[in-house]
LODO-396256 format. One record per atom (N, C-alpha, C): residue in one letter; x, y, z; residue number from 1; chain. Coordinates in Angstrom, 1 decimal, padded with zeros to 4 digits. Layout:
<pts>
+--------+--------+--------+--------+-----+--------+
: residu :     c1 :     c2 :     c3 : num : chaine :
+--------+--------+--------+--------+-----+--------+
:      a :      X :      Y :      Z : NUM :      A :
...
+--------+--------+--------+--------+-----+--------+
</pts>
This chain:
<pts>
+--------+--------+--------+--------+-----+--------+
: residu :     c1 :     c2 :     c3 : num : chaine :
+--------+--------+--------+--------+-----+--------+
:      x :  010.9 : -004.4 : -013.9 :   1 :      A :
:      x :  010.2 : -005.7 : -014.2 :   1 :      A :
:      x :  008.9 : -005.7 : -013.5 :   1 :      A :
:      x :  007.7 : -005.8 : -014.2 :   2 :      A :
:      x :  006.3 : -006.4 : -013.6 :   2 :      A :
:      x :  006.1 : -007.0 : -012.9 :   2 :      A :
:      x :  006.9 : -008.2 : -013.0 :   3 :      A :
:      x :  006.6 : -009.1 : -011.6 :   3 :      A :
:      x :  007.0 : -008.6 : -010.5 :   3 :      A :
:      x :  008.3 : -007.9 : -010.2 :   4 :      A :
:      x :  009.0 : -008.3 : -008.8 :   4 :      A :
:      x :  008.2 : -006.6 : -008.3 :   4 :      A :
:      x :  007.6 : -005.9 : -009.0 :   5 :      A :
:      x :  006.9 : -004.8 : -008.9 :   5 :      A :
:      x :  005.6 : -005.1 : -008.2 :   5 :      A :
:      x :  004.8 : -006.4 : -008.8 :   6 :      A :
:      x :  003.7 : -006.5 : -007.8 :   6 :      A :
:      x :  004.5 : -007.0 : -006.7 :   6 :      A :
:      x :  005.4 : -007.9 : -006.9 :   7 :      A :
:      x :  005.5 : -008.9 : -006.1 :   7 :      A :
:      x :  005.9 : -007.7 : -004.5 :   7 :      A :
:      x :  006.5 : -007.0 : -005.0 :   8 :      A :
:      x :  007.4 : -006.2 : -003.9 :   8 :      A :
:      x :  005.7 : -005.4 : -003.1 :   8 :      A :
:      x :  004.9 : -005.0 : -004.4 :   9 :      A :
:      x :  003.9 : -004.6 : -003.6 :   9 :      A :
:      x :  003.0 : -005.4 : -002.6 :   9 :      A :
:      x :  002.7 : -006.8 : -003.2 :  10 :      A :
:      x :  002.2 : -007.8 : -002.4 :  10 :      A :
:      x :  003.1 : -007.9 : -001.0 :  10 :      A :
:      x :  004.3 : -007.9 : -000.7 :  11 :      A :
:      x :  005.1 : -008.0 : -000.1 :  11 :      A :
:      x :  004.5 : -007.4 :  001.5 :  11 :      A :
:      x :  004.3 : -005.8 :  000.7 :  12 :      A :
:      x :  004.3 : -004.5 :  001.7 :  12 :      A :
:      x :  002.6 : -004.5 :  001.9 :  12 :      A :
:      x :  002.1 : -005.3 :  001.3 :  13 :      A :
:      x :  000.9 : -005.0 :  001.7 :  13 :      A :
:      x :  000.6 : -006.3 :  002.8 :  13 :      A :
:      x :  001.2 : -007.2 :  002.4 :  14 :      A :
:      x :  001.5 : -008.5 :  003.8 :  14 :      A :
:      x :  001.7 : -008.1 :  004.6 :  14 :      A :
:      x :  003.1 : -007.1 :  004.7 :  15 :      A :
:      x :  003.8 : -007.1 :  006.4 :  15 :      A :
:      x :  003.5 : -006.0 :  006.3 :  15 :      A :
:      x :  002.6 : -004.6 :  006.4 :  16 :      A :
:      x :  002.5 : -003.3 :  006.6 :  16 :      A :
:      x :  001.4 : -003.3 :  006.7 :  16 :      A :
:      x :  000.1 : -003.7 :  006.4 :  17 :      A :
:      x : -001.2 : -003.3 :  006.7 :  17 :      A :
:      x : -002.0 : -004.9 :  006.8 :  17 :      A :
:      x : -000.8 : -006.0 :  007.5 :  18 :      A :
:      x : -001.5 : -007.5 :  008.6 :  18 :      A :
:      x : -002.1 : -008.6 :  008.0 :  18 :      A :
:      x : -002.1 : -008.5 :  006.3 :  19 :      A :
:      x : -002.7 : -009.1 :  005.6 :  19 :      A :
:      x : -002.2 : -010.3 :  005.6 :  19 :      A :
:      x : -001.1 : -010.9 :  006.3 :  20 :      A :
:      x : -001.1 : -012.5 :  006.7 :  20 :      A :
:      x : -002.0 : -013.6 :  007.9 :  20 :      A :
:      x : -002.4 : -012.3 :  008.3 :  21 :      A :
:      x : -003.4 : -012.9 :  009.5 :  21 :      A :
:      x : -004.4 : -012.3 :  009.6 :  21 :      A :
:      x : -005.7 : -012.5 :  008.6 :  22 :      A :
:      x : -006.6 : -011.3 :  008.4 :  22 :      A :
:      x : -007.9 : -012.1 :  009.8 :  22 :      A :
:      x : -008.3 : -011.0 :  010.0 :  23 :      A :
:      x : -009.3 : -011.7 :  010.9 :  23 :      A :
:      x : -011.0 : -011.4 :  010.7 :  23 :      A :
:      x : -011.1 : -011.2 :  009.4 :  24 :      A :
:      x : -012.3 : -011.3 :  008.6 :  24 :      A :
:      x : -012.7 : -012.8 :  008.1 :  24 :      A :
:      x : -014.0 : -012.7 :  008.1 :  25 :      A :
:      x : -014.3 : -014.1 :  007.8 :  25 :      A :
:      x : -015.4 : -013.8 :  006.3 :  25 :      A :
:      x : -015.1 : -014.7 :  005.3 :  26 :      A :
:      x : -016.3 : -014.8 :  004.0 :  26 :      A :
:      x : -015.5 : -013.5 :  002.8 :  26 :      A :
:      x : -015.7 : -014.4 :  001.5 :  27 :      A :
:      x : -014.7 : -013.5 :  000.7 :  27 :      A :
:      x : -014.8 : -012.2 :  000.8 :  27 :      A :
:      x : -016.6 : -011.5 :  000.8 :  28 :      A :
:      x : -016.6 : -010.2 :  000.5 :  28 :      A :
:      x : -016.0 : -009.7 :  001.5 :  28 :      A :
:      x : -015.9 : -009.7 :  002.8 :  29 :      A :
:      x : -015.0 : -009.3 :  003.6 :  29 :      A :
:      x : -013.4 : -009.1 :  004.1 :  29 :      A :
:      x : -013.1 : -010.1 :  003.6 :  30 :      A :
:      x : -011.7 : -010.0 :  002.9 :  30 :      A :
:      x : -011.7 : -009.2 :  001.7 :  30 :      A :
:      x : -012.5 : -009.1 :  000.4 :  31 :      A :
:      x : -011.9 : -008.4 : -000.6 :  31 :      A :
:      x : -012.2 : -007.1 :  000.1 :  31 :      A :
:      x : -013.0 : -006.8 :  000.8 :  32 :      A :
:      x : -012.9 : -005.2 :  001.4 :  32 :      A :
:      x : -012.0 : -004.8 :  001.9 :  32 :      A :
:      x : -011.6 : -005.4 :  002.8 :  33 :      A :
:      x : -010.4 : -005.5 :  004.0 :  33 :      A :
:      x : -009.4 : -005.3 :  002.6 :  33 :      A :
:      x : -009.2 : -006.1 :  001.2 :  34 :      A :
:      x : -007.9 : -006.2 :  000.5 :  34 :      A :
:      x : -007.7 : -004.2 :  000.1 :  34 :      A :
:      x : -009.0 : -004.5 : -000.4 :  35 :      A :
:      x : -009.6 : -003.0 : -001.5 :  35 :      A :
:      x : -009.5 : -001.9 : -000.4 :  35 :      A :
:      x : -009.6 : -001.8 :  000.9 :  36 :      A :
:      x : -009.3 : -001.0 :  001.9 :  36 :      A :
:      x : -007.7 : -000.5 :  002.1 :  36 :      A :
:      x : -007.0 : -002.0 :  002.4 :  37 :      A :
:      x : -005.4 : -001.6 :  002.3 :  37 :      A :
:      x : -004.9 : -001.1 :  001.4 :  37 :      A :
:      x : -005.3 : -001.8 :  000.4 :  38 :      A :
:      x : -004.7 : -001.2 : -001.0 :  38 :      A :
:      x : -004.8 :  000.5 : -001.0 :  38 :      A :
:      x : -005.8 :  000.8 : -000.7 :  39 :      A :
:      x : -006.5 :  002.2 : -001.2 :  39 :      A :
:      x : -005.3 :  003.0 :  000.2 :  39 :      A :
:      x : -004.8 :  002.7 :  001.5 :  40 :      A :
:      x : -004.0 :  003.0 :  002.4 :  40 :      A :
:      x : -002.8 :  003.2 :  001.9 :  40 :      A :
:      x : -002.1 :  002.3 :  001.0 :  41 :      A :
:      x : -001.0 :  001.8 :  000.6 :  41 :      A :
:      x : -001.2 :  003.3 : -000.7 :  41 :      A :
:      x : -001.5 :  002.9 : -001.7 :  42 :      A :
:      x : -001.6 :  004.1 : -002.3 :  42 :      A :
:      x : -001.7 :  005.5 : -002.0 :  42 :      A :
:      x : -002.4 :  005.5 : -001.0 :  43 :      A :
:      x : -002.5 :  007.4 : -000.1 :  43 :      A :
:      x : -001.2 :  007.4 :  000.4 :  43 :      A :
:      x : -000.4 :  006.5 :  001.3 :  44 :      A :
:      x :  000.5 :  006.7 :  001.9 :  44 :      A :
:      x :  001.4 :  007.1 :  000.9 :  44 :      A :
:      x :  001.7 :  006.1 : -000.7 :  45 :      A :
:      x :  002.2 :  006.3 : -001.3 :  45 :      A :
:      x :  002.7 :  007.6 : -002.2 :  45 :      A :
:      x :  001.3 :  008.1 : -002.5 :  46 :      A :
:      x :  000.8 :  009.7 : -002.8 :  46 :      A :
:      x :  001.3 :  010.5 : -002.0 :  46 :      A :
:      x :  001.6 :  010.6 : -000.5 :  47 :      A :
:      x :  001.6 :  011.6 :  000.4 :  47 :      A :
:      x :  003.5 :  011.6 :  000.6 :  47 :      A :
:      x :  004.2 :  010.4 : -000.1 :  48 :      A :
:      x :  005.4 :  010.3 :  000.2 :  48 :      A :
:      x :  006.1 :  011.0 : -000.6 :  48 :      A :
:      x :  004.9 :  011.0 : -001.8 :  49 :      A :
:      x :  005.7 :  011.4 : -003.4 :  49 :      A :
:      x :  005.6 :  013.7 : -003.0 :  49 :      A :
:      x :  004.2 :  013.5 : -002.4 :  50 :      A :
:      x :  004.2 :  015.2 : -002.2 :  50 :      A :
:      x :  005.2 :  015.5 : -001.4 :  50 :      A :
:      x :  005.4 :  014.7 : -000.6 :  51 :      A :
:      x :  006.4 :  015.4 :  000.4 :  51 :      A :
:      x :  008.0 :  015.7 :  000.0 :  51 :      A :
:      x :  008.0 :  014.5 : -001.0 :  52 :      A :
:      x :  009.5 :  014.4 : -001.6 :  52 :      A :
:      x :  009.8 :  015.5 : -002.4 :  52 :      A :
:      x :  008.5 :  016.0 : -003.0 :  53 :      A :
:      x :  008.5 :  017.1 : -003.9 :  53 :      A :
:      x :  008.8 :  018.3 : -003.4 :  53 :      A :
:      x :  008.0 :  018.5 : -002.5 :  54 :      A :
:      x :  008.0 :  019.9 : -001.7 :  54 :      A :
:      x :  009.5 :  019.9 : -001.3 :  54 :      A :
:      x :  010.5 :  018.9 : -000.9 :  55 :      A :
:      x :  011.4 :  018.9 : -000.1 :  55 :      A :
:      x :  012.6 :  019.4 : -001.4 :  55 :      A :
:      x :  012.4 :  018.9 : -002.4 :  56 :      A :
:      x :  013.1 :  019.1 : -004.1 :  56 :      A :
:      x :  012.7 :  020.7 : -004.1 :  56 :      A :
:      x :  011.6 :  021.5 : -003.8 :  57 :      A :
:      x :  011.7 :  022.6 : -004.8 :  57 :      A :
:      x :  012.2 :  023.5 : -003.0 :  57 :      A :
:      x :  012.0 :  023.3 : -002.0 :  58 :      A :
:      x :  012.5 :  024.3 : -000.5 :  58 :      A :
:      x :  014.5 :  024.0 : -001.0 :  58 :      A :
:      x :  014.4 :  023.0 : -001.5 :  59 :      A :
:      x :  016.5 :  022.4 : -001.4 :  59 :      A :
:      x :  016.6 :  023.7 : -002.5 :  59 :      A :
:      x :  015.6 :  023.9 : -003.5 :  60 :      A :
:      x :  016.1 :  024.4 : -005.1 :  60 :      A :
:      x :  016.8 :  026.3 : -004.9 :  60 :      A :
+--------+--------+--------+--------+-----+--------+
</pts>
């Protein structure tokens, strides 16, 4: 489902990279700070998927 897929991602970007208590002031600095995590959340994401992989073809 689309929703509970942002929603789960909104989630982890709250409690994983502080975004409930941002300590930027003025939108463009918040949307950077957003456009920054975001871009974290995806690398980490990326780096979880290589690893998984590598770990699939060393088991094979």
């Amino acid at each position: 489902n689309k929703r509970t897929s942002v929603e789960r991602t909104f989630s982890r970007l709250k409690e994983h990279l502080n975004l409930e208590n941002l300590t930027v002031m003025g939108a463009k600095k918040v949307k950077t700070h957003l456009l920054l995590s975001s871009i974290s959340l995806i690398a980490a994401r990326i780096a979880a998927e290589k690893i998984k992989l590598q770990n699939q073809v060393l088991a094979a």
